[in-house]
HTML snippet that shows the backbone in 3Dmol.js (N, CA, C, O; Angstrom):
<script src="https://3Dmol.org/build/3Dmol-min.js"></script>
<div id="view" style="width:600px;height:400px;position:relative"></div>
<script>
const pdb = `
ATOM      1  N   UNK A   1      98.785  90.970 120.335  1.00  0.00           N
ATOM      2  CA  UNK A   1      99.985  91.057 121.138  1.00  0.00           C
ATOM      3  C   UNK A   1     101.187  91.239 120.223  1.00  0.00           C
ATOM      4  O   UNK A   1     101.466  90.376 119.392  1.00  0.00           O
ATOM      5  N   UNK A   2     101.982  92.475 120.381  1.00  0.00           N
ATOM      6  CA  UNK A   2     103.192  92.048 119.449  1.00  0.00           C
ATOM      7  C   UNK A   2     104.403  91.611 120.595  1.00  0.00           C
ATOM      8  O   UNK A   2     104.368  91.147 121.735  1.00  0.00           O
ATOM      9  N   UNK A   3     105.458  92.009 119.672  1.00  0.00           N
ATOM     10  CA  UNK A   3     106.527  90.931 120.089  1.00  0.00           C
ATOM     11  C   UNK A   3     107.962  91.542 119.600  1.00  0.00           C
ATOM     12  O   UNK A   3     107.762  92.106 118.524  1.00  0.00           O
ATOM     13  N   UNK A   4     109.283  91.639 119.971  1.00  0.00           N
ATOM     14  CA  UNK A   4     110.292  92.367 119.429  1.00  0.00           C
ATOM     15  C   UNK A   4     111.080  91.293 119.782  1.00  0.00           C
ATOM     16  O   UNK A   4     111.018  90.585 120.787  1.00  0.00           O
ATOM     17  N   UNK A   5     112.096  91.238 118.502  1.00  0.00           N
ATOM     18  CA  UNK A   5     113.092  90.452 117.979  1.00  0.00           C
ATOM     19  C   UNK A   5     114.194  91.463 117.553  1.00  0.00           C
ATOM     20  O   UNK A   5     113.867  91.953 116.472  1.00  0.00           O
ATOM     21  N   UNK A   6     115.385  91.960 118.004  1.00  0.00           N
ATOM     22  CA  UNK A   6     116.631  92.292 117.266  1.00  0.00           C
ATOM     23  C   UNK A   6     116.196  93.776 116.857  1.00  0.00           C
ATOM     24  O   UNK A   6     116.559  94.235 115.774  1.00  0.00           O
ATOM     25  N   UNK A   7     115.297  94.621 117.872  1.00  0.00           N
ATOM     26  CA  UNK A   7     115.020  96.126 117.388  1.00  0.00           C
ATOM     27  C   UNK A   7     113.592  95.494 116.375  1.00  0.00           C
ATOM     28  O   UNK A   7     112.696  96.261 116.729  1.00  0.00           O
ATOM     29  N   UNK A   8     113.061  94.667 115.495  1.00  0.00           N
ATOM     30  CA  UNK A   8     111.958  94.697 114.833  1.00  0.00           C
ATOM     31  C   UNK A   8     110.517  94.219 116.304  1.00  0.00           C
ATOM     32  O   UNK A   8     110.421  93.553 117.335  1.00  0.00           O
ATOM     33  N   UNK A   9     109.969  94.817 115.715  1.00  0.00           N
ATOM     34  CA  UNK A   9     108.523  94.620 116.573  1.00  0.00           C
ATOM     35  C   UNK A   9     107.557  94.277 115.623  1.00  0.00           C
ATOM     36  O   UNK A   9     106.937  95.040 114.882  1.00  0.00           O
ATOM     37  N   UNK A  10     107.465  92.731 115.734  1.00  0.00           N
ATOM     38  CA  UNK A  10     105.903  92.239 114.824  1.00  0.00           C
ATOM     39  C   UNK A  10     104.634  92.394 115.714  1.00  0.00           C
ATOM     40  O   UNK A  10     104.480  91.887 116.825  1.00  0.00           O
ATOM     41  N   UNK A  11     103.894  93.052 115.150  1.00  0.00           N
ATOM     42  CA  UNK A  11     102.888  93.401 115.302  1.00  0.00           C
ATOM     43  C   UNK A  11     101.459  92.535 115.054  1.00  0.00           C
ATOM     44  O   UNK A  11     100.561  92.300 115.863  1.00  0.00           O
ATOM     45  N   UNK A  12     101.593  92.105 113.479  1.00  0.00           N
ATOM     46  CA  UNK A  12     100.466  90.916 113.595  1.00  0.00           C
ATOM     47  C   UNK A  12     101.043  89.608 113.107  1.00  0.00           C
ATOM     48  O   UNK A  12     102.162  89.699 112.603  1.00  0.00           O
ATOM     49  N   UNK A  13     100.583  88.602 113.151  1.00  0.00           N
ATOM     50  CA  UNK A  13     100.884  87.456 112.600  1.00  0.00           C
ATOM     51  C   UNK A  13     101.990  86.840 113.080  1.00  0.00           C
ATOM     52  O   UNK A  13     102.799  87.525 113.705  1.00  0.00           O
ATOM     53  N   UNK A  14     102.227  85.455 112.881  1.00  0.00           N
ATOM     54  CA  UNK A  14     103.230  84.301 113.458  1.00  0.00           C
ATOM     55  C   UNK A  14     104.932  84.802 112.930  1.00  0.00           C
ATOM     56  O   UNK A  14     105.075  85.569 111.978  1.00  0.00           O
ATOM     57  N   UNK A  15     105.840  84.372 113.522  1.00  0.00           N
ATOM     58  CA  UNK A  15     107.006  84.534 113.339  1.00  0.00           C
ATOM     59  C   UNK A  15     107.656  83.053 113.420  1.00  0.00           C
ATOM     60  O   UNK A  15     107.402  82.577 114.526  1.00  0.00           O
ATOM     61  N   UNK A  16     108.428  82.149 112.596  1.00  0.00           N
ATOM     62  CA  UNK A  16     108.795  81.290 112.622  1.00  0.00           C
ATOM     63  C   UNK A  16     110.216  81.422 113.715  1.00  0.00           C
ATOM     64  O   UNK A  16     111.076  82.038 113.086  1.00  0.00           O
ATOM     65  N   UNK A  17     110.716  81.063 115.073  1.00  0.00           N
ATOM     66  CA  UNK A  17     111.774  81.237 115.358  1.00  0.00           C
ATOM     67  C   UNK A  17     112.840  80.407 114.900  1.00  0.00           C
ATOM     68  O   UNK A  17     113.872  80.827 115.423  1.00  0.00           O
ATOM     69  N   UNK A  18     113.059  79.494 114.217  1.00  0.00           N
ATOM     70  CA  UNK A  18     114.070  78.864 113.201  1.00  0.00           C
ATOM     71  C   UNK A  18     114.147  80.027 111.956  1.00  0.00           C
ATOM     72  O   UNK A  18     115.280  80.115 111.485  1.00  0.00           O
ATOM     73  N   UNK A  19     113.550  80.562 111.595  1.00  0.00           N
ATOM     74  CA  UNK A  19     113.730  81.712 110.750  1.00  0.00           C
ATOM     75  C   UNK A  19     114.578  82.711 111.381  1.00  0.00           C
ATOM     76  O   UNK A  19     115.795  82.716 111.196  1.00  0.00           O
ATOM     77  N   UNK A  20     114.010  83.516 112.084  1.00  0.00           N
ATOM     78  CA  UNK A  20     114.190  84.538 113.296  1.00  0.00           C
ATOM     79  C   UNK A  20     115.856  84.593 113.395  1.00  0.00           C
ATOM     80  O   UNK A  20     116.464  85.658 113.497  1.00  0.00           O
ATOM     81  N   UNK A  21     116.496  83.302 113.349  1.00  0.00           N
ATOM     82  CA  UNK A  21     118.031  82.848 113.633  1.00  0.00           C
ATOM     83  C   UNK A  21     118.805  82.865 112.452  1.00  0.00           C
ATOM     84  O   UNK A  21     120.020  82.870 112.650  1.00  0.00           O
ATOM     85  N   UNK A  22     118.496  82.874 111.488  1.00  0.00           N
ATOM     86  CA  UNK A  22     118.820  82.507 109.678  1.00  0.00           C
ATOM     87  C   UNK A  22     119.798  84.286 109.988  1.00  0.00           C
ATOM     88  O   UNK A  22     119.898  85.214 110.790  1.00  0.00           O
ATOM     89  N   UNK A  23     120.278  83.798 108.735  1.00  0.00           N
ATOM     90  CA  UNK A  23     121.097  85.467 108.518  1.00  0.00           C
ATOM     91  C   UNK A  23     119.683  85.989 107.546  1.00  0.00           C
ATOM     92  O   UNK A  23     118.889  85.230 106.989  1.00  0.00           O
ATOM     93  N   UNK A  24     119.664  86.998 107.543  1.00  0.00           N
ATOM     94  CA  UNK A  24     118.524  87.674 106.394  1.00  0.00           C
ATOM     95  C   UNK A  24     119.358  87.893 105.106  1.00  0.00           C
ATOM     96  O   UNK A  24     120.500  88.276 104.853  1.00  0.00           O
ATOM     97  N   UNK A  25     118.378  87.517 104.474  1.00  0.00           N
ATOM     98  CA  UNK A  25     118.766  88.055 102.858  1.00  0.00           C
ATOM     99  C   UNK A  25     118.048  89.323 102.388  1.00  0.00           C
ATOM    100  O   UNK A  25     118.670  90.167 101.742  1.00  0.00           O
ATOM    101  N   UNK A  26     117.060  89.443 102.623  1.00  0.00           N
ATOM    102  CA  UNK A  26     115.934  90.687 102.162  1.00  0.00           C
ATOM    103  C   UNK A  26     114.921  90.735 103.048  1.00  0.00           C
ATOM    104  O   UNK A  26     114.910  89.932 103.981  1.00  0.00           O
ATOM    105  N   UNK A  27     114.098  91.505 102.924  1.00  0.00           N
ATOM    106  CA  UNK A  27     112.763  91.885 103.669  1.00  0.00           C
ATOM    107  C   UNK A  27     111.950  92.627 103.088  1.00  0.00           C
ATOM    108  O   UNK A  27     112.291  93.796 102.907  1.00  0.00           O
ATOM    109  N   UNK A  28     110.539  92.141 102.588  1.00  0.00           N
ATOM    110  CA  UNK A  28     109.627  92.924 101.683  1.00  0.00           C
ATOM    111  C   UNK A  28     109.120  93.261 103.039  1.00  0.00           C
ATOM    112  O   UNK A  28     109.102  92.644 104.105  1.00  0.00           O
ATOM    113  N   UNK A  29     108.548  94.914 102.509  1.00  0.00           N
ATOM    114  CA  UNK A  29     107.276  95.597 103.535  1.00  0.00           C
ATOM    115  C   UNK A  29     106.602  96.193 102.485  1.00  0.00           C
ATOM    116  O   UNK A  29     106.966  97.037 101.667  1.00  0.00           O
ATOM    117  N   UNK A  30     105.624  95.647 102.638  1.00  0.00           N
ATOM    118  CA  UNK A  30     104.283  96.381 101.584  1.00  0.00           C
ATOM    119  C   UNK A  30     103.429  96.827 102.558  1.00  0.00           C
ATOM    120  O   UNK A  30     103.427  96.666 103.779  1.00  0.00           O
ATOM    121  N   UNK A  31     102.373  97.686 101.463  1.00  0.00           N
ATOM    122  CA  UNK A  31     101.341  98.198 101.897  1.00  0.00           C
ATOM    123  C   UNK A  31     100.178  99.038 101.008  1.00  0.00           C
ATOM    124  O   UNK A  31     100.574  99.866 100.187  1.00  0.00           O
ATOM    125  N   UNK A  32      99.327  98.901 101.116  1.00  0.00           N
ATOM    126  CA  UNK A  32      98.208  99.435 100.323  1.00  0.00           C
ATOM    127  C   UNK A  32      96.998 100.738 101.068  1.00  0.00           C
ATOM    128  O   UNK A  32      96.335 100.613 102.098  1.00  0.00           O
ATOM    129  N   UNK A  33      97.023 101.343 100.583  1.00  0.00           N
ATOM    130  CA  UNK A  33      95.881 102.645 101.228  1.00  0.00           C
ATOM    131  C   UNK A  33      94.671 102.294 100.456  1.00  0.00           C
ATOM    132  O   UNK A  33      94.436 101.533  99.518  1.00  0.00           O
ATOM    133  N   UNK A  34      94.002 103.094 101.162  1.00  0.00           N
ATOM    134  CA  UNK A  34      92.048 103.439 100.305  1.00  0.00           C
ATOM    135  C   UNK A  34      92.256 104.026  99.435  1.00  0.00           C
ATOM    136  O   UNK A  34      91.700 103.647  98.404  1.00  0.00           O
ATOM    137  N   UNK A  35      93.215 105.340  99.347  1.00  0.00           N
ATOM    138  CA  UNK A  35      93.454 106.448  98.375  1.00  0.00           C
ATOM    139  C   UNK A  35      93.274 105.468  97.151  1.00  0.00           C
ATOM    140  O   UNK A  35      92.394 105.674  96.316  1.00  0.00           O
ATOM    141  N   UNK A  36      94.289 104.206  97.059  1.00  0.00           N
ATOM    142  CA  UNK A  36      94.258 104.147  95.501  1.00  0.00           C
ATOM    143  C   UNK A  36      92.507 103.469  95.166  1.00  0.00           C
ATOM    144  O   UNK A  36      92.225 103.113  94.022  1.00  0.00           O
ATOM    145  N   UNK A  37      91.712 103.393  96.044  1.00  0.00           N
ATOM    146  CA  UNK A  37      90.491 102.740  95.272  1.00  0.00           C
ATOM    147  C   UNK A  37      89.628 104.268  94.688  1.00  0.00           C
ATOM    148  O   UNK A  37      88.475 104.224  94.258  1.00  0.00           O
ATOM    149  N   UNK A  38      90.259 105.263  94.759  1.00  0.00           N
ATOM    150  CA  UNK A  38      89.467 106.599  94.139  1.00  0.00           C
ATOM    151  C   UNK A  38      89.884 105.838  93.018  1.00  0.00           C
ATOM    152  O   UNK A  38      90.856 105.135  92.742  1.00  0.00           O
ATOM    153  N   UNK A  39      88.199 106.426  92.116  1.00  0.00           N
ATOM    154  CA  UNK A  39      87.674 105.561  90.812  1.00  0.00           C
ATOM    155  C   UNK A  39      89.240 107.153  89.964  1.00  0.00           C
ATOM    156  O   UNK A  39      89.479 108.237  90.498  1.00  0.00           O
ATOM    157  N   UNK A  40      89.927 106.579  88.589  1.00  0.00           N
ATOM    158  CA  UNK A  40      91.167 107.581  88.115  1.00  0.00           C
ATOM    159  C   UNK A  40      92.017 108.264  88.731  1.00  0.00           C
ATOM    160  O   UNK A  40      92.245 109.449  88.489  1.00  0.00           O
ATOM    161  N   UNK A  41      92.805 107.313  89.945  1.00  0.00           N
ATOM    162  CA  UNK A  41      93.651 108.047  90.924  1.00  0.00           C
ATOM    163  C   UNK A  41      94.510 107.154  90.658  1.00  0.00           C
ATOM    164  O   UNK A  41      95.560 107.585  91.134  1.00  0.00           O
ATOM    165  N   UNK A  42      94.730 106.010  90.108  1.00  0.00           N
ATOM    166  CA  UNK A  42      95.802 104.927  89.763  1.00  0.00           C
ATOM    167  C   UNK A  42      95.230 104.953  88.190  1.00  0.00           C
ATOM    168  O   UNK A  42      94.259 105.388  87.571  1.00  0.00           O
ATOM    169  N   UNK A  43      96.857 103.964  87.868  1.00  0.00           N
ATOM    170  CA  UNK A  43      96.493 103.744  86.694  1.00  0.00           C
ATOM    171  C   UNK A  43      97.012 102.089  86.916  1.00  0.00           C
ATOM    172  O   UNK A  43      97.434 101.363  86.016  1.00  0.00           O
ATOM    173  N   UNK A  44      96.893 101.813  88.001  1.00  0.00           N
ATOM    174  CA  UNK A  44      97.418 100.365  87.944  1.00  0.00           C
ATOM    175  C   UNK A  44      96.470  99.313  87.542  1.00  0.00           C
ATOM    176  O   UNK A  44      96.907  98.195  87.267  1.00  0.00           O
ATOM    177  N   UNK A  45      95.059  99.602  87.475  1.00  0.00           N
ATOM    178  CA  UNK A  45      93.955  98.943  86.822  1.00  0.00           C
ATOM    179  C   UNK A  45      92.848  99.752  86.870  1.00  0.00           C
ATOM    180  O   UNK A  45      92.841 100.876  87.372  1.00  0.00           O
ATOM    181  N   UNK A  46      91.575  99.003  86.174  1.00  0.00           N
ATOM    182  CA  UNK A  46      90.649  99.601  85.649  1.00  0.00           C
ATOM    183  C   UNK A  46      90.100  99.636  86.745  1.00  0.00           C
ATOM    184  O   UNK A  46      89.769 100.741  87.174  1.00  0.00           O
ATOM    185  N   UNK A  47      89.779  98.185  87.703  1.00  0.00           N
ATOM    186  CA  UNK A  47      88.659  98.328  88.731  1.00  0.00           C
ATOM    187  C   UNK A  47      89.383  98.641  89.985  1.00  0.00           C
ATOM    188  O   UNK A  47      90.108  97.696  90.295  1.00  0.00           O
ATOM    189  N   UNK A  48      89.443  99.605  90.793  1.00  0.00           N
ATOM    190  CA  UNK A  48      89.791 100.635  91.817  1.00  0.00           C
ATOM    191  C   UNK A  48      90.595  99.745  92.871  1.00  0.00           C
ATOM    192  O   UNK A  48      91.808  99.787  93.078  1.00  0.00           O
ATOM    193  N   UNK A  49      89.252  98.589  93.749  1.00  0.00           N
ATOM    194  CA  UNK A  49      89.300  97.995  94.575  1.00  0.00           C
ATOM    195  C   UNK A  49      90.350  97.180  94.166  1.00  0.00           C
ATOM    196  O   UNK A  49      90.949  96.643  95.098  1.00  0.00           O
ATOM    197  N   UNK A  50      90.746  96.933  93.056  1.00  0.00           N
ATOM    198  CA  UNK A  50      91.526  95.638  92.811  1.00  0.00           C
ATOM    199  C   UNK A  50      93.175  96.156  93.432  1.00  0.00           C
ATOM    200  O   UNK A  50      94.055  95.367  93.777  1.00  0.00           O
ATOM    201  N   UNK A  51      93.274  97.564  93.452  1.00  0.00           N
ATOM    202  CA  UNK A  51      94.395  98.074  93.138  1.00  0.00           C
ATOM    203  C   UNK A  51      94.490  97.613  94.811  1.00  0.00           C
ATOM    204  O   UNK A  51      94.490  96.390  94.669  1.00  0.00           O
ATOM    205  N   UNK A  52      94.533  97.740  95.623  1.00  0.00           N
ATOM    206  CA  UNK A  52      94.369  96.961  96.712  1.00  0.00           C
ATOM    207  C   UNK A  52      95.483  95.792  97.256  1.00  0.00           C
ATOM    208  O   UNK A  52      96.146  95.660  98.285  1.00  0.00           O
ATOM    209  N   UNK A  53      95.287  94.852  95.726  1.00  0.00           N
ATOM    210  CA  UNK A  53      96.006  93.491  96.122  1.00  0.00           C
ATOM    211  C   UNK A  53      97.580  93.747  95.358  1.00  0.00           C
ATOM    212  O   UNK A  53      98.607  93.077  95.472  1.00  0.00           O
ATOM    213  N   UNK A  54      97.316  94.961  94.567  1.00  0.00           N
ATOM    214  CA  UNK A  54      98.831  95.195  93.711  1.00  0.00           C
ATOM    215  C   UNK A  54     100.147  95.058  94.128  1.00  0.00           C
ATOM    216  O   UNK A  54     101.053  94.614  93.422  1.00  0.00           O
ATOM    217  N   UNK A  55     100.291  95.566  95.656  1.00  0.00           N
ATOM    218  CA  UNK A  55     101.950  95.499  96.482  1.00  0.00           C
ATOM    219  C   UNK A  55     102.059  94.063  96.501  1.00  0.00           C
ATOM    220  O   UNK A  55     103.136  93.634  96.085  1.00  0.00           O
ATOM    221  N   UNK A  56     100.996  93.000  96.976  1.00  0.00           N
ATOM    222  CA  UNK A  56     100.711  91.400  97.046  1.00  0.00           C
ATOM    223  C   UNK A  56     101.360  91.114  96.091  1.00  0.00           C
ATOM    224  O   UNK A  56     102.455  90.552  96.069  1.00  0.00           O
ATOM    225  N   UNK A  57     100.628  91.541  95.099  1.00  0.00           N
ATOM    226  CA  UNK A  57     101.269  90.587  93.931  1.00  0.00           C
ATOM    227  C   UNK A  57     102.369  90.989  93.049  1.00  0.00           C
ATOM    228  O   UNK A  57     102.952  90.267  92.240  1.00  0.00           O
ATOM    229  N   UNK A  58     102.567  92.124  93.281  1.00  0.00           N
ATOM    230  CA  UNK A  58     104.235  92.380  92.922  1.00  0.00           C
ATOM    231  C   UNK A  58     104.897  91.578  93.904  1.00  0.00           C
ATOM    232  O   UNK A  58     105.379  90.683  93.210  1.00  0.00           O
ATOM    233  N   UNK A  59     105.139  91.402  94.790  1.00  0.00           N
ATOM    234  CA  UNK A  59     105.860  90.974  95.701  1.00  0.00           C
ATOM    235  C   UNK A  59     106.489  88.989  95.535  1.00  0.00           C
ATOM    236  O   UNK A  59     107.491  88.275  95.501  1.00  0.00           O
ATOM    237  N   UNK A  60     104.707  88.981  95.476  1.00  0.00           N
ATOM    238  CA  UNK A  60     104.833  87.493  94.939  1.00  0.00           C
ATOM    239  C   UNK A  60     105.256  87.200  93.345  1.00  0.00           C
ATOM    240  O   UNK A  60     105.543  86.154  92.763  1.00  0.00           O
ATOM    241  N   UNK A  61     105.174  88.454  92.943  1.00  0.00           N
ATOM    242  CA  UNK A  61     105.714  88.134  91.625  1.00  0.00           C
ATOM    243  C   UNK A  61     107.570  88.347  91.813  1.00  0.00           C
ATOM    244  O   UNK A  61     108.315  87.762  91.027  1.00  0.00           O
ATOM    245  N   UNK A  62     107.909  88.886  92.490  1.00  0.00           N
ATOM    246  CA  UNK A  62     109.419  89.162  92.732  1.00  0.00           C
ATOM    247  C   UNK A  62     109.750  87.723  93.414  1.00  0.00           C
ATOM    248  O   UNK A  62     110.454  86.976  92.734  1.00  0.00           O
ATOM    249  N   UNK A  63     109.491  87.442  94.176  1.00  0.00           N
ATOM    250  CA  UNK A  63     109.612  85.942  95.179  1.00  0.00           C
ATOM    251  C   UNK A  63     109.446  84.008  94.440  1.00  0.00           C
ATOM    252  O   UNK A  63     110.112  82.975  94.379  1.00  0.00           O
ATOM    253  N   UNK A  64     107.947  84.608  93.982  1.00  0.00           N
ATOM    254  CA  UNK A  64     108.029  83.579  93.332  1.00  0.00           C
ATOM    255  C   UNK A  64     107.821  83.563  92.328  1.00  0.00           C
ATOM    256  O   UNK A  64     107.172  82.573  91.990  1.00  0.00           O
ATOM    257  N   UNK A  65     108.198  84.605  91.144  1.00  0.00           N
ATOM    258  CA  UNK A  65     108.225  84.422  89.716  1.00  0.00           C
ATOM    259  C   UNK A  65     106.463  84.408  89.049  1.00  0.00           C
ATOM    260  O   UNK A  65     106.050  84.370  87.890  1.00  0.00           O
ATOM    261  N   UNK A  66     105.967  84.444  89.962  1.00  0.00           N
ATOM    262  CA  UNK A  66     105.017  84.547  89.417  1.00  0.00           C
ATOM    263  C   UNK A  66     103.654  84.525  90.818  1.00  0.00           C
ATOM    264  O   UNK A  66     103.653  83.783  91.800  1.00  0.00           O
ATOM    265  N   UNK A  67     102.398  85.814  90.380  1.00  0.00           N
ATOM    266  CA  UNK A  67     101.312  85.767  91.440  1.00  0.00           C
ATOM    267  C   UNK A  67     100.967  84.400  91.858  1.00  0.00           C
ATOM    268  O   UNK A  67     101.014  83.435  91.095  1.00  0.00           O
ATOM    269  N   UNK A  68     100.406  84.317  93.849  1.00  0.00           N
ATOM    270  CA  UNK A  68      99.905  82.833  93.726  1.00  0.00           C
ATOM    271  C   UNK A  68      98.278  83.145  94.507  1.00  0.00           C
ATOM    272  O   UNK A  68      97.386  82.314  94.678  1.00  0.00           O
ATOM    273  N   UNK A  69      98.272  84.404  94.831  1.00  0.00           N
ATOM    274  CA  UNK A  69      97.129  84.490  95.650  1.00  0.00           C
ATOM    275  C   UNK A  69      95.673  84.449  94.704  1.00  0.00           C
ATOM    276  O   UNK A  69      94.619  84.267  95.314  1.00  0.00           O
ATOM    277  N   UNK A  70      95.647  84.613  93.290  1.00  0.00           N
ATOM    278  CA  UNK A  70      94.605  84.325  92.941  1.00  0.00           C
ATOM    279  C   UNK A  70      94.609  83.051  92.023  1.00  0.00           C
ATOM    280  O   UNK A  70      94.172  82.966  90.876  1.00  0.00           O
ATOM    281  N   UNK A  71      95.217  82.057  92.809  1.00  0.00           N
ATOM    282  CA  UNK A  71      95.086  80.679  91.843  1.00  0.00           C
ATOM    283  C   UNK A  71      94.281  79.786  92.429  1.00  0.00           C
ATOM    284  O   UNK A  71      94.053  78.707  91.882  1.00  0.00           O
TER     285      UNK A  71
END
`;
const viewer = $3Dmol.createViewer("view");
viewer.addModel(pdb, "pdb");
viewer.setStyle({}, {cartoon: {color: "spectrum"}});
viewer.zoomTo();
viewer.render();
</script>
C-alpha cells in the first residue's frame, strides 16, 4: 500500500509521522541495478554481486561516518 505526504508518495516501508512534521534537512535516494553485477562492468569491486550494497554503504558512510550494515 503506498501513501502520499506533501506531493512524496512512499511506496515501501514505514514512515515515522513525528518525522514527516520536522523541517527536512536532506534526503538520500539510492539505488542499485543488475547491470552492475556484469562480471568487468564496474570497477567498484572485484566480486560483481557485492556492487549491489555500494549506494548502502556510501550513504551510510555519508550519515554515519562510517558503514553499519555489515557489522
Amino acid at each position: 500500500m503506498s501513501r502520499s505526504f506533501r506531493g512524496i508518495t512512499f511506496v515501501r516501508g514505514g514512515i515515522d509521522e513525528e518525522f514527516l512534521q520536522r523541517k527536512t534537512l536532506c534526503i538520500y535516494v539510492i539505488a542499485s541495478t543488475k547491470t552492475s553485477t556484469i562480471p568487468g562492468i564496474s570497477l567498484a569491486g572485484q566480486v560483481p554481486l557485492l556492487t549491489l550494497f555500494i549506494s548502502t554503504l556510501d550513504v551510510e558512510y555519508l550519515y554515519y561516518g562510517t558503514p553499519v550494515s555489515f557489522q
